[in-house]
N, C-alpha and C positions, 0 to 999 in steps of 0.2 A: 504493500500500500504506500510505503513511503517513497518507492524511487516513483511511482503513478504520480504522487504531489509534486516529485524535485520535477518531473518530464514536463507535466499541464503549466505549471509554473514559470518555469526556463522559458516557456514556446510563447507564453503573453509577457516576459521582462524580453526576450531577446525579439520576438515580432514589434510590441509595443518600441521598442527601443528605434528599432530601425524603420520603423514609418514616421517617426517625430524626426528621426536625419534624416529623411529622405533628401528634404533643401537645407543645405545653413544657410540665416538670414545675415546674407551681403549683400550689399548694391556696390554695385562697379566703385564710389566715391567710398564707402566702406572698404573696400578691399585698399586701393591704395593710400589708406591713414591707419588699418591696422596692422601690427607688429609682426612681420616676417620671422616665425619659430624657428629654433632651430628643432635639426631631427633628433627627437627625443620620445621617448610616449613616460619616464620618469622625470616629475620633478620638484627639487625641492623646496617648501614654504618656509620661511624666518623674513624675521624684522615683526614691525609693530606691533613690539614691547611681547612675542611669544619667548616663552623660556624655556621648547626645547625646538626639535625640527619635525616639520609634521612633512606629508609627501603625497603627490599628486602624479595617478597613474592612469593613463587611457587605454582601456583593454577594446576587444572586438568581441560583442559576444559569443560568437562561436567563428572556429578555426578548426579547421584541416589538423590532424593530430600531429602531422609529420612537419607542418608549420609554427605548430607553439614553441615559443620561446619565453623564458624568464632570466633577466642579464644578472650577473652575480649584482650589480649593484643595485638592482629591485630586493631579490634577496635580503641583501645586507639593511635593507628599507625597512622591510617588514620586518626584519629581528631587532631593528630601533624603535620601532612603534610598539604601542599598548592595545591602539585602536584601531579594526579596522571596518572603514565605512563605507557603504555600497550604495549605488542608486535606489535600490531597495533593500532592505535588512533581509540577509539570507536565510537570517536563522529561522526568519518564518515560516520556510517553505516545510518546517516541524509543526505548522499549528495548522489543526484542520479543520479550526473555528475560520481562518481568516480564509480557506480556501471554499470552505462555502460561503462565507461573505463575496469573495471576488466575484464567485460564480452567479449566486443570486445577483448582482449587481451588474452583468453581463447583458440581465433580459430590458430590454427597451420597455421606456416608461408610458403612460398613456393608451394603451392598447394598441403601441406601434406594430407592425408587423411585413415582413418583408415583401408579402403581395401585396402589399397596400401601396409600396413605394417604387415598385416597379409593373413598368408594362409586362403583360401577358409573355409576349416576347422575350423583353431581359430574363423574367424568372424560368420560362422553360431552359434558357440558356446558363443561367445558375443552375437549375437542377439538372441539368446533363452533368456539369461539372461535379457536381454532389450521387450523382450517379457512377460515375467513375471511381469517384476514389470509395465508393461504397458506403458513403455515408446518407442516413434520411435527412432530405432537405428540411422536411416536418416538423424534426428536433431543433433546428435554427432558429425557423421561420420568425419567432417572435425575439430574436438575439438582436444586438446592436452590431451592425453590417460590418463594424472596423472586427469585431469581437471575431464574428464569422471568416473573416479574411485572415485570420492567426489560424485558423483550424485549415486553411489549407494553404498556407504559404508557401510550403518547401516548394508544393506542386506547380504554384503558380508562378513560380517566380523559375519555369522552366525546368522544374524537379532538385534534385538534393544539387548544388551547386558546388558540393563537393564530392561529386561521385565520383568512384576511384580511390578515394581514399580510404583509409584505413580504420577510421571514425574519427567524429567531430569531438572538439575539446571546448568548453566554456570557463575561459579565464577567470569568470566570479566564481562557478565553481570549484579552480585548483584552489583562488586564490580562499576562498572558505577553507577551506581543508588545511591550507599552510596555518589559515588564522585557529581553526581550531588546535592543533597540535602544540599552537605556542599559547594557547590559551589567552588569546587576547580577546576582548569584549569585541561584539559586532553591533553595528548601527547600520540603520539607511538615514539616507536625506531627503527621505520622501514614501509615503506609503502605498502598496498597492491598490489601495482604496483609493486616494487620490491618484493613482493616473487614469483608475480605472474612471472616476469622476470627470475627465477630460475628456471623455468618450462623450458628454451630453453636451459639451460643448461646440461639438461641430453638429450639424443638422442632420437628422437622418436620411435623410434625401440627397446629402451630398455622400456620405458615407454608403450608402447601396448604390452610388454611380460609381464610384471609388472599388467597389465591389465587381459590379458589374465590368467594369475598364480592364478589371488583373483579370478576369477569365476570360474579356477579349482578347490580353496580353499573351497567347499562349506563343504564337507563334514569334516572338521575340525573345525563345528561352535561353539561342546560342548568343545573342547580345548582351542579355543580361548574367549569364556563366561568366561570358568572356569580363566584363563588367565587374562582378565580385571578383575573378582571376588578379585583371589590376588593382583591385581595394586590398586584398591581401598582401599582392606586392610593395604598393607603401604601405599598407600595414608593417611588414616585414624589415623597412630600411629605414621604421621610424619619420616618415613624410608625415608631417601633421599636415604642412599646406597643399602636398598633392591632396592628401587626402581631402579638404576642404573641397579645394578646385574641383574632383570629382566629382562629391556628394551636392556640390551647389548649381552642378551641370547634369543633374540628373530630372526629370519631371514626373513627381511625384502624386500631384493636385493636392496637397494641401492647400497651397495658394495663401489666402488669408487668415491659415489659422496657425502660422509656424511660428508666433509669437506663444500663442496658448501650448504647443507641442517643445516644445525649444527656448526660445529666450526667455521668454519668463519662469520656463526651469532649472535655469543656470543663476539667475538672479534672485533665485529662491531660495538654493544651496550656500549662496555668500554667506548669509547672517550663521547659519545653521553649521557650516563649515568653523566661522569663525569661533563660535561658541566653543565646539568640541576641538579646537586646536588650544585653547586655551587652558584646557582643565586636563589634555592628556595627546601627547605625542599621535598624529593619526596619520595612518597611510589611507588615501583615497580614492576608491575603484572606481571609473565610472568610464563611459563609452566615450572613444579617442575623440570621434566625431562632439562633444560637448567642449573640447579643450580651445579649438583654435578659432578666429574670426576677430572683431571687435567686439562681440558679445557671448566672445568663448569666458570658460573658467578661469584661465590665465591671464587673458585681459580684465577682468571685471576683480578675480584675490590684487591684481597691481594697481589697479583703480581704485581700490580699499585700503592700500597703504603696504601690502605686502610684498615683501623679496622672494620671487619664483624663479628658480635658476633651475637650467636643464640640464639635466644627468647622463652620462655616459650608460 
């Protein structure tokens, strides 16, 4: 039952994750006034007045196994820290009060329901796709559309994108594992109940077209392989701003909501972050894609007074 919660879990932190990056919010005049990174995905916090060193690290939620890496000086990070704090606290994924909470929280309010928001047409062509992979569209139907597109992403996004390999590895996951054995306390910076809350903030109607769009997508699957191929890549050589440059040249339709999905959850973490750097040495997980921009995490802890220097 337990690895059942770590699987459902991982599949809405690492989906939810990656449709909030889908754009980082830059405009061309953003780009050239904010801070050229160096290639890093470690880096260290001090200055304004903290008394020990806290650490900020950009993981990918899942990777090719044969692709993970951890450099001795993350290592050496995490065995200076007390705390380590995730985008969401992992420990949760032990409480199976909070996973029926997310779940119930999954179904669309109001008597929304998926045939209501689509024509005759989209939903036959949703339910061919929910035919395939063997799933009853019937059990969705009244789900929140973003919700519904986690349940078949691997497939939509042109099947396992890392096929071939050997299995996939989720950095929050090793990195739990390191935290438990040192016994360090875990935290999130946010709860699964609020991102799942971000879900009523986009319209249902725009989320069942968002829906409807990935299972038109099918036939774009060797673009988008090829696609994550290169995001591993700078993954791999440490590119924060390749990495940027891609995810902001990708067209995802969020459109007007990448404030609610993204910047305002970067600028949420500041106070939250600050808090816990102060009361105890923290190393900080969170998806690479949140670090870089004008309204990355690096920019926004140095705009608050802090020294963020990047680690070999």
């Amino acid at each position: 039952m337990k690895k059942f919660i770590y699987a459902i879990i991982l599949l809405f932190f690492v989906s939810f994750n990656a449709k909030a990056q889908t754009k980082i919010v830059e405009t061309e005049t953003q780009k050239e006034t904010a801070d050229t990174l160096e290639n890093a995905l470690l880096w260290k916090i001090t200055g304004n007045d903290l008394e020990k060193v806290s650490y900020l690290y950009g993981t990918i939620h899942m990777i090719a196994k044969d692709d993970f890496f951890v450099t001795e000086n993350t290592e050496k990070a995490i065995a200076e820290t007390d705390r380590m704090t995730f985008e969401i606290n992992m420990e949760d994924m032990n409480n199976m009060g909070m996973m029926m909470s997310m779940m119930m929280n999954a179904f669309m309010k109001d008597g929304g329901s998926l045939k209501k928001l689509l024509t005759e047409e989209e939903y036959a062509l949703v339910k061919v796709k929910f035919d395939d992979l063997g799933l009853p569209i019937a059990l969705f139907d009244k789900v929140k559309p973003m919700f519904t597109s986690m349940m078949t992403s691997m497939d939509m996004s042109g099947g396992n994108p890392m096929e071939g390999q050997e299995g996939v590895v989720s950095y929050e996951m090793e990195f739990m594992e390191k935290a438990k054995k040192q016994k360090m306390e875990m935290q999130g910076l946010e709860t699964v109940e609020y991102q799942m809350s971000m879900f009523d903030s986009i319209p249902y109607e725009v989320q069942a077209q968002m829906l409807v769009e990935s299972v038109q997508g099918g036939d774009m699957a060797a673009a988008q392989t090829d696609q994550m191929a290169e995001m591993v890549n700078l993954y791999k050589t440490q590119n924060l701003n390749g990495l940027s440059e891609l995810i902001s040249a990708e067209e995802g339709g969020m459109g007007d909501y990448e404030d609610i999905l993204l910047v305002n959850r970067n600028k949420n973490w500041i106070p939250i972050m600050s808090e816990q750097m102060k009361t105890k040495p923290t190393f900080f997980a969170v998806g690479a894609g949140h670090l870089g921009g004008k309204e990355g995490v690096i920019r926004l802890l140095r705009n608050a007074g802090y020294t963020v220097t990047a680690m070999d």
